[in-house]
PDB file as gemmi writes it, atoms N, CA and C in Angstrom:
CRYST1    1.000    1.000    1.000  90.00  90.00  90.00 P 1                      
ATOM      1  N   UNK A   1       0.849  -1.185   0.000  1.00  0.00           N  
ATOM      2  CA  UNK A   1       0.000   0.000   0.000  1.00  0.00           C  
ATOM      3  C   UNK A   1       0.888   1.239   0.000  1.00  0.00           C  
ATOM      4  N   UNK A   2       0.489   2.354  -0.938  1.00  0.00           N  
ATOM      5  CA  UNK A   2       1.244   3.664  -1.008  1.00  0.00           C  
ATOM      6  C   UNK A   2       0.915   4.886  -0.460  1.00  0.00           C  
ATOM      7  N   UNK A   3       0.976   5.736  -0.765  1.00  0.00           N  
ATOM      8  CA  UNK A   3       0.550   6.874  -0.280  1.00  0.00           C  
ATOM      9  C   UNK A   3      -0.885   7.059  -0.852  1.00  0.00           C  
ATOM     10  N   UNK A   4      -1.855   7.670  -0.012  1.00  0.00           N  
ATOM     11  CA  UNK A   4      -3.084   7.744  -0.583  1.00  0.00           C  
ATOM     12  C   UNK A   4      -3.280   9.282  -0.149  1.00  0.00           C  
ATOM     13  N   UNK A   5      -4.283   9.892  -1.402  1.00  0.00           N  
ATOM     14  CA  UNK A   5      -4.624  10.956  -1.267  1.00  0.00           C  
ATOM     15  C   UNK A   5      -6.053  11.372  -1.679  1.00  0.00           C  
ATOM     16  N   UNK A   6      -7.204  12.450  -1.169  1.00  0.00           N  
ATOM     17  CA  UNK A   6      -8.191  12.597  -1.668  1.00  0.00           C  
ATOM     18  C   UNK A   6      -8.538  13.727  -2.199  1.00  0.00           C  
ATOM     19  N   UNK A   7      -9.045  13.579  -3.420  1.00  0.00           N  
ATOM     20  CA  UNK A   7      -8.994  15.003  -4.243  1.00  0.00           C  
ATOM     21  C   UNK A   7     -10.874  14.461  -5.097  1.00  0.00           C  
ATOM     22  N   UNK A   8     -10.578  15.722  -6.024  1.00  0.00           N  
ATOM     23  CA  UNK A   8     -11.612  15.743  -6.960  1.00  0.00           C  
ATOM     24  C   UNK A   8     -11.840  15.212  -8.434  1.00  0.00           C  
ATOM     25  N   UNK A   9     -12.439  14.495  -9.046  1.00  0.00           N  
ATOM     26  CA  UNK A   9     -12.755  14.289  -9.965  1.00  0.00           C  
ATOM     27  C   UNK A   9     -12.558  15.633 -11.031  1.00  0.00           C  
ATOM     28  N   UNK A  10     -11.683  15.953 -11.887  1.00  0.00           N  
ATOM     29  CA  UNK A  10     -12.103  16.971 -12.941  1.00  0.00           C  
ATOM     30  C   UNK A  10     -12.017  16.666 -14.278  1.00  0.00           C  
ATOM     31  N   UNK A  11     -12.191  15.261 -14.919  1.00  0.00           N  
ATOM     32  CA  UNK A  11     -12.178  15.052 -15.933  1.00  0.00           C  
ATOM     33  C   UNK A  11     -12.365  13.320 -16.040  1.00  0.00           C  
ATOM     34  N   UNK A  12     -12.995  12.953 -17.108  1.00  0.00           N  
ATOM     35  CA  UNK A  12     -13.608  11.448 -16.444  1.00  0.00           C  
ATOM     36  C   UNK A  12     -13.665  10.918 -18.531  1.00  0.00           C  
ATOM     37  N   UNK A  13     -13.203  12.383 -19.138  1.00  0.00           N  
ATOM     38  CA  UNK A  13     -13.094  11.797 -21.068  1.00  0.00           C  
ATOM     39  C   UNK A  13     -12.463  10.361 -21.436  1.00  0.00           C  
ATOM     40  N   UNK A  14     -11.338  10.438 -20.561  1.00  0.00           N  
ATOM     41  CA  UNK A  14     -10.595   9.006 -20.829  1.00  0.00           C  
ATOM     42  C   UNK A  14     -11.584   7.313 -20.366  1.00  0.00           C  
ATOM     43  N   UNK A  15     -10.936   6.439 -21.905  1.00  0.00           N  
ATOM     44  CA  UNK A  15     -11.314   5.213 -20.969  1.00  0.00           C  
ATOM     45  C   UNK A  15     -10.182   4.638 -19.520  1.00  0.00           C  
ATOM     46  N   UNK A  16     -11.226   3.746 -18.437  1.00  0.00           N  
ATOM     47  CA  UNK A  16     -10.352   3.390 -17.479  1.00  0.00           C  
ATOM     48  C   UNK A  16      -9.716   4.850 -16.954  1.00  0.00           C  
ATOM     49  N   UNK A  17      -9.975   5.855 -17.066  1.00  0.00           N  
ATOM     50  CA  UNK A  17      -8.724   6.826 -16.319  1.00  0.00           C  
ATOM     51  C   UNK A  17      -9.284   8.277 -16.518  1.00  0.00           C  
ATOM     52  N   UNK A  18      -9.095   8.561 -15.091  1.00  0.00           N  
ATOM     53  CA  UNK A  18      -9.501   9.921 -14.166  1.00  0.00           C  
ATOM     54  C   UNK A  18      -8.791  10.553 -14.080  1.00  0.00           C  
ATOM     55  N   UNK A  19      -8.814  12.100 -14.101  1.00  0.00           N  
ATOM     56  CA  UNK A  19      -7.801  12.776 -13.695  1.00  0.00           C  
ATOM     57  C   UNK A  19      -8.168  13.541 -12.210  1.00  0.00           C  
ATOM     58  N   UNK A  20      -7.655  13.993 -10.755  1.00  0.00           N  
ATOM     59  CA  UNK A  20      -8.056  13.510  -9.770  1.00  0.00           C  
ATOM     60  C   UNK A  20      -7.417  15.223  -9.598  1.00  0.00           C  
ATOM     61  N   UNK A  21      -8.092  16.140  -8.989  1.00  0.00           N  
ATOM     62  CA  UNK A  21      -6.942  17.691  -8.287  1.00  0.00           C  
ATOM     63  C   UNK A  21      -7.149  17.254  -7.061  1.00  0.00           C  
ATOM     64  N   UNK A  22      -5.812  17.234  -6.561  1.00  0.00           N  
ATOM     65  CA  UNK A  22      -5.996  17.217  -4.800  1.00  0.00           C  
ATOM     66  C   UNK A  22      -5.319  18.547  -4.569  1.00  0.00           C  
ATOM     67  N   UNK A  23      -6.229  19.010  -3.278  1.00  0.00           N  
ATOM     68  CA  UNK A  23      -5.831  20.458  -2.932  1.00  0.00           C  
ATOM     69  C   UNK A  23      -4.439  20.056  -1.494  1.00  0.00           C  
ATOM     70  N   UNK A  24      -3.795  20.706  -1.598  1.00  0.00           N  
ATOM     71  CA  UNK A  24      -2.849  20.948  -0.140  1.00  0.00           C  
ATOM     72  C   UNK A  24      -2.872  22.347   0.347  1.00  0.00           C  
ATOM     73  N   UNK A  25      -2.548  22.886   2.006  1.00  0.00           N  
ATOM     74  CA  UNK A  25      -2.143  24.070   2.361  1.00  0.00           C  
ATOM     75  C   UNK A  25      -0.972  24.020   2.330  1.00  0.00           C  
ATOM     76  N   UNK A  26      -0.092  24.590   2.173  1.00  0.00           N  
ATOM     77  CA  UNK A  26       1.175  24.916   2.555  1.00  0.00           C  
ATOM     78  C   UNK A  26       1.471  26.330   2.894  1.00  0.00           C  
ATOM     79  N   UNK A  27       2.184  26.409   3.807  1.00  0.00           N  
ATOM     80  CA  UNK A  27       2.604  27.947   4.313  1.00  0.00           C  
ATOM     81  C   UNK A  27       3.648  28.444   3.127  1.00  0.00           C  
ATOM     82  N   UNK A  28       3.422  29.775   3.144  1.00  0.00           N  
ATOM     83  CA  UNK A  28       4.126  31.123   2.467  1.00  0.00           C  
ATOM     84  C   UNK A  28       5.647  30.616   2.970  1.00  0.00           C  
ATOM     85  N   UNK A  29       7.060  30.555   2.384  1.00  0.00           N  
ATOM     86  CA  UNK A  29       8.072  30.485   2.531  1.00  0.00           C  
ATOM     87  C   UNK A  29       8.306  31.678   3.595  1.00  0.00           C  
ATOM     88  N   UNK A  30       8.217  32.969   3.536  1.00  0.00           N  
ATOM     89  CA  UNK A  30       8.299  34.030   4.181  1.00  0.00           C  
ATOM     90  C   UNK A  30       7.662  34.723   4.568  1.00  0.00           C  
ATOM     91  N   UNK A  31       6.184  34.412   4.591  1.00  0.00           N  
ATOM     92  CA  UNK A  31       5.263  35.493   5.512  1.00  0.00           C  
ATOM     93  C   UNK A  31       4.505  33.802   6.012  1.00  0.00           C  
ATOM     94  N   UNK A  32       4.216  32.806   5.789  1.00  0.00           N  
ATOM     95  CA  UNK A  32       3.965  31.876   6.511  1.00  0.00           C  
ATOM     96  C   UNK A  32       2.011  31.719   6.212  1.00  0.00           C  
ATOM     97  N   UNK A  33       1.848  32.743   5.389  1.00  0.00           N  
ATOM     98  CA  UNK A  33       0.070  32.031   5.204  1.00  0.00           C  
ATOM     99  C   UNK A  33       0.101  31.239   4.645  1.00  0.00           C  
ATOM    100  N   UNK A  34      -0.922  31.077   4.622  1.00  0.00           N  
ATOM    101  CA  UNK A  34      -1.456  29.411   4.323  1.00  0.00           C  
ATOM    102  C   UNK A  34      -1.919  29.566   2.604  1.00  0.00           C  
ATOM    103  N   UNK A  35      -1.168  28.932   2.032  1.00  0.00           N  
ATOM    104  CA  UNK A  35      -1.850  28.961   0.214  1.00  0.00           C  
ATOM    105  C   UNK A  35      -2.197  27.590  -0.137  1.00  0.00           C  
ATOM    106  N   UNK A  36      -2.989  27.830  -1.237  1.00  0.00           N  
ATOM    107  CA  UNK A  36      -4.004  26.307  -1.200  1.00  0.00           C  
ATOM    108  C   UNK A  36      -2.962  26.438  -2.483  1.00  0.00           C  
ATOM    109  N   UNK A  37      -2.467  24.826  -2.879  1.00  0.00           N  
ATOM    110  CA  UNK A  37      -1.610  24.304  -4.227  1.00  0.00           C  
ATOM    111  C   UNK A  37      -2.684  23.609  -4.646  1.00  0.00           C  
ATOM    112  N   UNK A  38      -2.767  23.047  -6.023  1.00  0.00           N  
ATOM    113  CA  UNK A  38      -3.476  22.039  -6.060  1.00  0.00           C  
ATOM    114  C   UNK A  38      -2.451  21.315  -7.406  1.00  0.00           C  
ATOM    115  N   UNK A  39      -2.314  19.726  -7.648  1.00  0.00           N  
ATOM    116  CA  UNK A  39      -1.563  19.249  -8.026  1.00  0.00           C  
ATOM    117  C   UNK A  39      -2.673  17.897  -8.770  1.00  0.00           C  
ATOM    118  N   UNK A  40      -2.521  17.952 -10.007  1.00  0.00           N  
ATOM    119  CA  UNK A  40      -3.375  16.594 -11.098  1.00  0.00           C  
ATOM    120  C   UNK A  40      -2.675  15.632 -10.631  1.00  0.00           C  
ATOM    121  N   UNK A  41      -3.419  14.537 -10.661  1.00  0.00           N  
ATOM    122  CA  UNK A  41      -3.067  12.860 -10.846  1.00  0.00           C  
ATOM    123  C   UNK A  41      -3.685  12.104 -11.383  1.00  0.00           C  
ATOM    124  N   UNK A  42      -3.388  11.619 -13.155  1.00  0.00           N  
ATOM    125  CA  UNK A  42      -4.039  10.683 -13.260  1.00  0.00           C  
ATOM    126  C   UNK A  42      -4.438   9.222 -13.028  1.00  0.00           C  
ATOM    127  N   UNK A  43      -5.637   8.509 -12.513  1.00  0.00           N  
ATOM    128  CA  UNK A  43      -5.952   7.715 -11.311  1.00  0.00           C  
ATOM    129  C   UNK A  43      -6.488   6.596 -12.798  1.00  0.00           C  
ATOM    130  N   UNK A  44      -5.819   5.340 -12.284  1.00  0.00           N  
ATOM    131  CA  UNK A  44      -6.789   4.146 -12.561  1.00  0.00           C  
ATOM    132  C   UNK A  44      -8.239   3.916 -12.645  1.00  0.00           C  
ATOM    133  N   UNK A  45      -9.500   4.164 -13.339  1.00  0.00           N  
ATOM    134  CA  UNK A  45     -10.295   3.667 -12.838  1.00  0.00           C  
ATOM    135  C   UNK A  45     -11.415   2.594 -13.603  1.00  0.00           C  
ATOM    136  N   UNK A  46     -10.789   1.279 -12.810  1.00  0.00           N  
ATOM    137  CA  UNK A  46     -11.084  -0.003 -13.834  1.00  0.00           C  
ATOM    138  C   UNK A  46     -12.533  -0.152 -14.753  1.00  0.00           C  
ATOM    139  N   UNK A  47     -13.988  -0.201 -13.637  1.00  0.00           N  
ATOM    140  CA  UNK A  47     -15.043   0.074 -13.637  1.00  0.00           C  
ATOM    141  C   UNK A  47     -15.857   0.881 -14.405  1.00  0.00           C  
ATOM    142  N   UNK A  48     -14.820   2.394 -14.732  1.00  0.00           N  
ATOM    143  CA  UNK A  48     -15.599   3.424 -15.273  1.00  0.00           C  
ATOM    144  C   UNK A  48     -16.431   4.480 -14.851  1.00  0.00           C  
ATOM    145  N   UNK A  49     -16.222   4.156 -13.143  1.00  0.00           N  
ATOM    146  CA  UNK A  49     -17.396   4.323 -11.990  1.00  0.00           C  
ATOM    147  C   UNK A  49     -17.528   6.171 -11.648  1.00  0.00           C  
ATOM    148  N   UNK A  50     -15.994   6.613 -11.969  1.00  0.00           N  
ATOM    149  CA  UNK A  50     -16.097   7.479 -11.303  1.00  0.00           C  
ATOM    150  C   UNK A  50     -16.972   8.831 -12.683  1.00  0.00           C  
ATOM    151  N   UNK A  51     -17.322   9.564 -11.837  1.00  0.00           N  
ATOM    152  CA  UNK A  51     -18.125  10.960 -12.713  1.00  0.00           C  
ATOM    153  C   UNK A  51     -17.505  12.558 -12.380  1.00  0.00           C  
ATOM    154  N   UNK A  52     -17.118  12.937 -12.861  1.00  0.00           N  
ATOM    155  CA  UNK A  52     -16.535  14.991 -12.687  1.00  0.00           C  
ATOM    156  C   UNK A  52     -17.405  15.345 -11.577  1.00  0.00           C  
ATOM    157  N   UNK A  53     -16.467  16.075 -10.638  1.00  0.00           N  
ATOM    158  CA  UNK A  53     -17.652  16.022  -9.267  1.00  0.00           C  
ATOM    159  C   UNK A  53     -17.426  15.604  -7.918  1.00  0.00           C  
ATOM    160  N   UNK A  54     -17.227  14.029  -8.517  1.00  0.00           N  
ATOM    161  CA  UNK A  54     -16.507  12.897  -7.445  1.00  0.00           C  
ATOM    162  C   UNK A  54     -15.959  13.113  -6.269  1.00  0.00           C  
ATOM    163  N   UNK A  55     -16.013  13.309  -5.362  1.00  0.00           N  
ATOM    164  CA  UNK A  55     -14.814  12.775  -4.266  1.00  0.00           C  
ATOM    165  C   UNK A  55     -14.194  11.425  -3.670  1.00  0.00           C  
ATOM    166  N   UNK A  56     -12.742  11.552  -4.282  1.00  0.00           N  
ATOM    167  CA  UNK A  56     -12.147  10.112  -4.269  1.00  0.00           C  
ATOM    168  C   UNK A  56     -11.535  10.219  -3.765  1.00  0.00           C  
ATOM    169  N   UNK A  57     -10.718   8.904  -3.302  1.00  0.00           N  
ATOM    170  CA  UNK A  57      -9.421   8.267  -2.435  1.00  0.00           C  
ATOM    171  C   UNK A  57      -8.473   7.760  -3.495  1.00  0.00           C  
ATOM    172  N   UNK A  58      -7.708   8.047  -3.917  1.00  0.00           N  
ATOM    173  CA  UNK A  58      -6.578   7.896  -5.292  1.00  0.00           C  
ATOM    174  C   UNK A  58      -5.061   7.270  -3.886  1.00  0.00           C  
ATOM    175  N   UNK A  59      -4.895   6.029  -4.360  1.00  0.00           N  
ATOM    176  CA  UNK A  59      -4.002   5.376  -3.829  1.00  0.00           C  
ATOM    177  C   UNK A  59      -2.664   5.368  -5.126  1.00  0.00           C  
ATOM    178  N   UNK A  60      -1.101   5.338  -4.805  1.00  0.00           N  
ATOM    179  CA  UNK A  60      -0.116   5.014  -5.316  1.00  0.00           C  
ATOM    180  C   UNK A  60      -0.129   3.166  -5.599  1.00  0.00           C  
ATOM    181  N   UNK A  61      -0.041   3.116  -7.258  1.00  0.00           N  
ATOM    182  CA  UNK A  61       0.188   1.836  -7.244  1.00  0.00           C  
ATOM    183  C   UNK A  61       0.712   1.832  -8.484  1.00  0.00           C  
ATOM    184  N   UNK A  62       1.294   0.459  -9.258  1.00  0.00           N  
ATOM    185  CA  UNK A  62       2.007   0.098 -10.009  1.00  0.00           C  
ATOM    186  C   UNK A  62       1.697   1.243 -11.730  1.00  0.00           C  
ATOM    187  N   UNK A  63       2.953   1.434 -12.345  1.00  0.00           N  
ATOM    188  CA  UNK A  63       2.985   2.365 -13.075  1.00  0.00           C  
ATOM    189  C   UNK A  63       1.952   1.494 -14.063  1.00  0.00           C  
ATOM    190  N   UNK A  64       0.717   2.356 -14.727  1.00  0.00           N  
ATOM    191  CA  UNK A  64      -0.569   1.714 -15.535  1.00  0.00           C  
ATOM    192  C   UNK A  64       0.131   2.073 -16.870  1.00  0.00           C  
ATOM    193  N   UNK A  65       0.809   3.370 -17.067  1.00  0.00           N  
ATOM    194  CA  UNK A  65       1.234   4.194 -18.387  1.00  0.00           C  
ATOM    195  C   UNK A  65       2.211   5.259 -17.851  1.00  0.00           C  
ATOM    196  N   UNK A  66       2.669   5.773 -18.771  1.00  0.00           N  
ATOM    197  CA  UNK A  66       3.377   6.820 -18.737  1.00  0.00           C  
ATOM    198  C   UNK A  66       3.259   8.017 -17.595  1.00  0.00           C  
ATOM    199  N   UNK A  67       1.896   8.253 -17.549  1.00  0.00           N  
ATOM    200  CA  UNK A  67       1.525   9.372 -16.788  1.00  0.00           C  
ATOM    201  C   UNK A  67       1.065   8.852 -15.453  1.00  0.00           C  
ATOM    202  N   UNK A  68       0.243   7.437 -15.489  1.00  0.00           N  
ATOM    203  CA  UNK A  68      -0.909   7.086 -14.662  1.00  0.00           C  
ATOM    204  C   UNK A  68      -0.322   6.016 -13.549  1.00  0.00           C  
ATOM    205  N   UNK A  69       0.076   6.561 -12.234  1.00  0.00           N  
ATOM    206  CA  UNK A  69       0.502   5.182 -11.220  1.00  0.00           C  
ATOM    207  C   UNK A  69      -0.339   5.360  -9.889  1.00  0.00           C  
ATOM    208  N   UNK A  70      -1.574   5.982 -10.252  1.00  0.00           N  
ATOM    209  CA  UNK A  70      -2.520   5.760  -9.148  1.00  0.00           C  
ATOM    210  C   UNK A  70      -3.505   5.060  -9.811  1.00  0.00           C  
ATOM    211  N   UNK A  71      -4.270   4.783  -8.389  1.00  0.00           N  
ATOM    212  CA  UNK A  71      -5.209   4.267  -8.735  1.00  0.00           C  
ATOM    213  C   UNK A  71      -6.762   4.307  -7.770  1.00  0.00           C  
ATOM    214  N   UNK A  72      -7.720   4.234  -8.252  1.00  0.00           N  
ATOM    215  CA  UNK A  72      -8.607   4.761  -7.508  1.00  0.00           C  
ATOM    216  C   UNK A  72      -9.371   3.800  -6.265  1.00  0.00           C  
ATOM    217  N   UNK A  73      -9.546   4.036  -4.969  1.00  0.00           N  
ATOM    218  CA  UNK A  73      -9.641   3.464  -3.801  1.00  0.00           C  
ATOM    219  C   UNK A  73     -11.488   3.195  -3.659  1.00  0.00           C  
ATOM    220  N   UNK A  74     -11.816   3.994  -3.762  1.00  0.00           N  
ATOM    221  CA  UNK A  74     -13.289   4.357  -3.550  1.00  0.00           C  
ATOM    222  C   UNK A  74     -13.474   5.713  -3.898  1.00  0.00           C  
ATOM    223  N   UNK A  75     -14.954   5.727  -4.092  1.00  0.00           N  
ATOM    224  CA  UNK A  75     -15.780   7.142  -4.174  1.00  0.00           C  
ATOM    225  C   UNK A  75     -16.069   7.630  -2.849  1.00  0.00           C  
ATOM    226  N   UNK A  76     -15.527   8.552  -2.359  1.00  0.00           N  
ATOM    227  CA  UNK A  76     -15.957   9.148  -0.793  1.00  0.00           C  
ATOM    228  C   UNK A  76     -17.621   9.550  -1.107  1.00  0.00           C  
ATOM    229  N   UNK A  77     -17.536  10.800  -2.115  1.00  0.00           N  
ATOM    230  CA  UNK A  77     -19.071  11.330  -2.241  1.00  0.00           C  
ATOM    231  C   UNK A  77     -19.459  11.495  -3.940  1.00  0.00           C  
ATOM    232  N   UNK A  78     -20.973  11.430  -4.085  1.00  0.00           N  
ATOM    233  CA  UNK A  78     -20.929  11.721  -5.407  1.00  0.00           C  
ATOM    234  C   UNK A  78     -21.033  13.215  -5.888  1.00  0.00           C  
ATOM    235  N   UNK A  79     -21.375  13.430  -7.314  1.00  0.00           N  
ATOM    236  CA  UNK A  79     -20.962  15.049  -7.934  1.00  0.00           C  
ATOM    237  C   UNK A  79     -22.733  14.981  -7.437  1.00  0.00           C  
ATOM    238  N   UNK A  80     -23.120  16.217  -6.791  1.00  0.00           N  
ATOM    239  CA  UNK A  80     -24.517  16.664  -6.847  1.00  0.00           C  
ATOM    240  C   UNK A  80     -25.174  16.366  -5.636  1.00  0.00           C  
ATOM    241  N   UNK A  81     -24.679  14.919  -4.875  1.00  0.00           N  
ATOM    242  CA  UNK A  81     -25.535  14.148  -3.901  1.00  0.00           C  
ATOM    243  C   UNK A  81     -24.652  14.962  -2.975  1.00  0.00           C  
ATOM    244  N   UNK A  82     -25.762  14.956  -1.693  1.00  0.00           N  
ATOM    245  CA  UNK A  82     -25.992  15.988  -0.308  1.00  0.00           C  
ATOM    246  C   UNK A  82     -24.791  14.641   0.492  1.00  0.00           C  
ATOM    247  N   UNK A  83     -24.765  14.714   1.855  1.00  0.00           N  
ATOM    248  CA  UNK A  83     -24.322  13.781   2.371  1.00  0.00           C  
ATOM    249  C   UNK A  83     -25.634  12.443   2.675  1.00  0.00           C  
ATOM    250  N   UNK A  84     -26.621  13.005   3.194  1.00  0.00           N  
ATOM    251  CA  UNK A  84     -28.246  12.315   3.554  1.00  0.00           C  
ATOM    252  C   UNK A  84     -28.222  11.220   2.177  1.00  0.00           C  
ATOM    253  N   UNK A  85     -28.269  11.538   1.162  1.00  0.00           N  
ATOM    254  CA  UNK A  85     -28.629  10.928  -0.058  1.00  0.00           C  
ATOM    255  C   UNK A  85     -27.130   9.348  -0.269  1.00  0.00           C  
ATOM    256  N   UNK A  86     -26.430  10.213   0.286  1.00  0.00           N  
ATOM    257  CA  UNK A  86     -25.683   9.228  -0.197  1.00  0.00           C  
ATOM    258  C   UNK A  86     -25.785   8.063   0.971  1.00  0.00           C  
ATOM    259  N   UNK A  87     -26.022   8.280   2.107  1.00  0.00           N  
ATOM    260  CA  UNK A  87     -26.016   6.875   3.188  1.00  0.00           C  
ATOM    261  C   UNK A  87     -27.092   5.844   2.586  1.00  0.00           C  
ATOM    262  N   UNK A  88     -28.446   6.428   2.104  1.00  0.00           N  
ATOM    263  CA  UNK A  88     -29.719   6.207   1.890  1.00  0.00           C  
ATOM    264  C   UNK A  88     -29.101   4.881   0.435  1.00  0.00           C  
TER     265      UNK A  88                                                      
END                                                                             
């Protein structure tokens, strides 16, 4: 198991494969606020399951292609659905 991270769905055109923005804070080198980065990963996703929207769990795993060595863990939430809707 690798490093896992959770980001957003922003593109779902490809077959098998997501492209995933996960946001980070990191502090200002020299004044120390807090700036949001955000960094693409394209994610495995075997199924087809995931939709633009998404909130996923994108795990590190074996290189798929050139670009693509994650892979997708689960759907945390869907694009549109409340939290209520989704337990239901």
């Amino acid at each position: 198991m690798g490093r896992t991270w959770i980001g957003r769905v922003v593109s779902d055109k490809m077959d098998k494969t997501v492209v995933v923005a996960v946001e980070t804070l990191r502090p200002h080198p020299l004044y120390g606020r807090r700036l949001k980065r955000t960094k693409k990963y394209m994610a495995h996703d075997e199924e087809n399951r995931c939709r633009v929207g998404d909130k996923v769990v994108i795990e590190e795993s074996r290189p798929y292609s050139r670009h693509k060595k994650w892979r997708v863990v689960e759907i945390l939430e869907r694009a549109g659905e409340t939290a209520e809707e989704s337990v239901e």
